[in-house]
C-alpha positions in Angstrom: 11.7 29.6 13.6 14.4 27.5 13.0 15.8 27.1 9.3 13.5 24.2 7.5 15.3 20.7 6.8 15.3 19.8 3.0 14.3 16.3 2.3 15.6 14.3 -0.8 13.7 12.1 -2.2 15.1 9.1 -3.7 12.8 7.5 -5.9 14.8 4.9 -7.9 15.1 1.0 -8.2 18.9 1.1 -9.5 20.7 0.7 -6.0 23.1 1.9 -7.3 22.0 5.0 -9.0 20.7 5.8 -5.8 23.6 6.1 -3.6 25.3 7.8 -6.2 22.6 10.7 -6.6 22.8 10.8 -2.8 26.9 11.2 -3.1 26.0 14.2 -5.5 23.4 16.2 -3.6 24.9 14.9 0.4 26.2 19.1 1.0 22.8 20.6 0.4 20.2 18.6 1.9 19.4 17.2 5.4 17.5 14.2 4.8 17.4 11.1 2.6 14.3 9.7 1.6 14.0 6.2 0.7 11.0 6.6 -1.5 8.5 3.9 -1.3 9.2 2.0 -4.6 12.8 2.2 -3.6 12.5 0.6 -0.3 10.3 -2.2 -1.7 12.8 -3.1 -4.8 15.7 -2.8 -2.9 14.9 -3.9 1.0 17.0 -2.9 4.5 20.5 -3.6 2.8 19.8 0.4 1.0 19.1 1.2 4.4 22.1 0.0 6.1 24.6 1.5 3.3 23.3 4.7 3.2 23.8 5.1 7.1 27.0 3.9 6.5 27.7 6.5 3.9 26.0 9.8 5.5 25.8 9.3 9.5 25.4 13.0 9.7 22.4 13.1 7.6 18.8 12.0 8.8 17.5 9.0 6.8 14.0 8.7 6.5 12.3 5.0 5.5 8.8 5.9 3.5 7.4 2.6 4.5 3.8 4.1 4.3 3.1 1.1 6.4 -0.7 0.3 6.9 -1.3 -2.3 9.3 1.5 -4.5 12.0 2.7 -1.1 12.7 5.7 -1.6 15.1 6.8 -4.8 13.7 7.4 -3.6 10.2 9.1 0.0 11.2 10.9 -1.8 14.0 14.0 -3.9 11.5 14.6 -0.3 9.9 14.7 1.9 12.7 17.3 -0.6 14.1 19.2 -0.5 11.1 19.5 3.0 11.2 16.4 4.4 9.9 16.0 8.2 12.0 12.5 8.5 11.0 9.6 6.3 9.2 6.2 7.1 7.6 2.7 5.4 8.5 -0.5 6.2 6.9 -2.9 7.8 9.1 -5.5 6.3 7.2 -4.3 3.1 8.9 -6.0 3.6 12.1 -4.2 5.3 15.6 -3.3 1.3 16.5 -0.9 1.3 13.4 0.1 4.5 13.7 1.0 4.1 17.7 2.4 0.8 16.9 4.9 2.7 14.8 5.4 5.4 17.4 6.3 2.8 19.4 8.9 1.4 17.6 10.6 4.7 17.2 10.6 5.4 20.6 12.5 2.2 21.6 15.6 3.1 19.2 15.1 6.8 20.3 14.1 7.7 16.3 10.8 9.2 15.1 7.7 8.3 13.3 6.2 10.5 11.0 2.2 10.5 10.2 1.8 10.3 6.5 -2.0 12.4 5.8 -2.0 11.4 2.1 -5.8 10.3 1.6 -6.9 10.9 5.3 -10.3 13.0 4.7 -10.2 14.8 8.6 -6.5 15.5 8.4 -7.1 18.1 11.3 -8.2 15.0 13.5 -5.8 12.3 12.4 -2.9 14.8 13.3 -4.5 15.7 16.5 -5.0 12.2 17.3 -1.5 11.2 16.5 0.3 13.8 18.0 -1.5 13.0 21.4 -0.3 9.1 21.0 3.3 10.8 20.3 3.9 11.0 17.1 7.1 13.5 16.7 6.1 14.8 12.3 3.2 15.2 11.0 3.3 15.1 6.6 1.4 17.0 4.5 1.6 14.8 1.4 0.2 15.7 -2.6 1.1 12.2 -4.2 1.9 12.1 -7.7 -1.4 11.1 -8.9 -3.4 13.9 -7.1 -0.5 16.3 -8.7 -1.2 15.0 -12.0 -4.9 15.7 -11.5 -3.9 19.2 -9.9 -3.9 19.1 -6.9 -1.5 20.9 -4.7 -0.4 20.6 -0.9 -0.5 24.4 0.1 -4.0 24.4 1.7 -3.6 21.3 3.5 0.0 22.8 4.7 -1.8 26.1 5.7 -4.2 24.2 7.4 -2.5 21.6 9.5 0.8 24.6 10.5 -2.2 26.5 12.1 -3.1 24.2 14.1 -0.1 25.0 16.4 1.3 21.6 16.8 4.4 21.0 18.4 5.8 18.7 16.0 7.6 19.2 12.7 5.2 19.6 9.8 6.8 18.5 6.9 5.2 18.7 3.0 5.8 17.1 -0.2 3.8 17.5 -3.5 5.6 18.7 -6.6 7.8 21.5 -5.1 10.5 23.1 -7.1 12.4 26.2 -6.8 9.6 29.0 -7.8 7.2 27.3 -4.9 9.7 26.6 -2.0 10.3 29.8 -0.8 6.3 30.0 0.0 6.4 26.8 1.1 8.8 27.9 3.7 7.0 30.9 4.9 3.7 28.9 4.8 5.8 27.1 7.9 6.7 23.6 7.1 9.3 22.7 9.0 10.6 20.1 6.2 10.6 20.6 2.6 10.6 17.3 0.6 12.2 17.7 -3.1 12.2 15.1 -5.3 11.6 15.7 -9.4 12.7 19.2 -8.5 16.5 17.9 -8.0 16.7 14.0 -9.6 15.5 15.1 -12.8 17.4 18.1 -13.3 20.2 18.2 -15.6 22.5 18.5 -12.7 21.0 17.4 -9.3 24.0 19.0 -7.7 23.2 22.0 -8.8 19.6 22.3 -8.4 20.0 21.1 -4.8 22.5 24.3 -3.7 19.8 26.8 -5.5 16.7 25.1 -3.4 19.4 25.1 -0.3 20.3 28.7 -0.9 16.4 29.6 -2.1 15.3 27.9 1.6 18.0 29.5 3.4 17.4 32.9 2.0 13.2 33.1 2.8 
């Protein structure tokens, strides 16, 4: 099994602030996240800069788009987007609209299962349509009522899949080494890194924690 990708989540409105936390964590991590709230305050212009700024690294739009599938991922896969998110509780339609929209720029769309109640059947439906990740996601409101992603992770990696699984819920250095080993194939860090007193830092220990498993 190849070495998992780490994901960075970057959650802020402050364009600003954002490429410069990117800047700070760029030699430890694989991909950058444009969380949701950040892609909505600040629109395709983040996009374009931060492919500009890391064309080595993978940049992942969270769009969490839910309906008009390939005509909302399509502007930010050709602005350089490697990889955006639909919900699979939007229906296979949206979700193949969006695969479709990947595969004309040659990028990839990854199935978000936050809130899908079958997410054994969502991924198998998606994968079949061509659908290249498949995300176990814990939002922060299910974290903050305890929830965790592991069983859905354990779950959906036994399935056998050949896609990436990737997870994200509240992961921090004393979970990430299980996570790893519970075979997600990308690890997606956010609190864990931009709200440590140095993000810099806590980026190389979950790098070397990852690389080490």
């Amino acid at each position: 099994m190849a070495t998992p990708l780490i994901q960075m989540a970057l959650d802020s409105l402050d364009f600003d602030a954002t490429v410069a936390l990117a800047e700070q964590v760029a030699d430890s991590v694989d991909i950058f996240e444009i969380g949701t709230p950040c892609i909505k305050h600040n629109g395709i212009n983040l996009v374009k800069e931060l492919r500009s700024r890391f064309p080595n690294h993978l940049l992942l739009v969270d769009l969490k788009t839910m309906d008009a599938g390939g005509y909302e991922a399509a502007p930010f896969y050709e602005a350089g987007a490697d990889i955006c998110t639909v919900l699979g509780v939007s229906g296979l339609a949206t979700c193949a609209g969006v695969i479709g929209a990947a595969n004309a720029c040659g990028a990839e769309a990854q199935i978000d299962l936050i809130n899908v109640g079958d997410k054994a059947a969502c991924s198998l439906a998606c994968v079949e349509a061509g659908a290249q990740i498949v995300g176990v996601h814990t939002g922060l409101d299910a974290q903050a009522a305890g929830d965790t992603p592991f069983d859905d992770l354990a779950m959906i990696a036994n399935l056998g899949l050949d896609v990436r699984v990737s997870v994200a819920g509240g992961i921090n250095s004393s979970t990430i080494q299980d996570v790893v080993r519970a075979g997600a194939d990308i690890i997606v860090v956010g609190a864990a890194i931009y709200g440590a007193d140095s993000p810099a830092d806590s980026a190389r220990e979950l790098r070397e924690l990852v690389d080490a498993a």
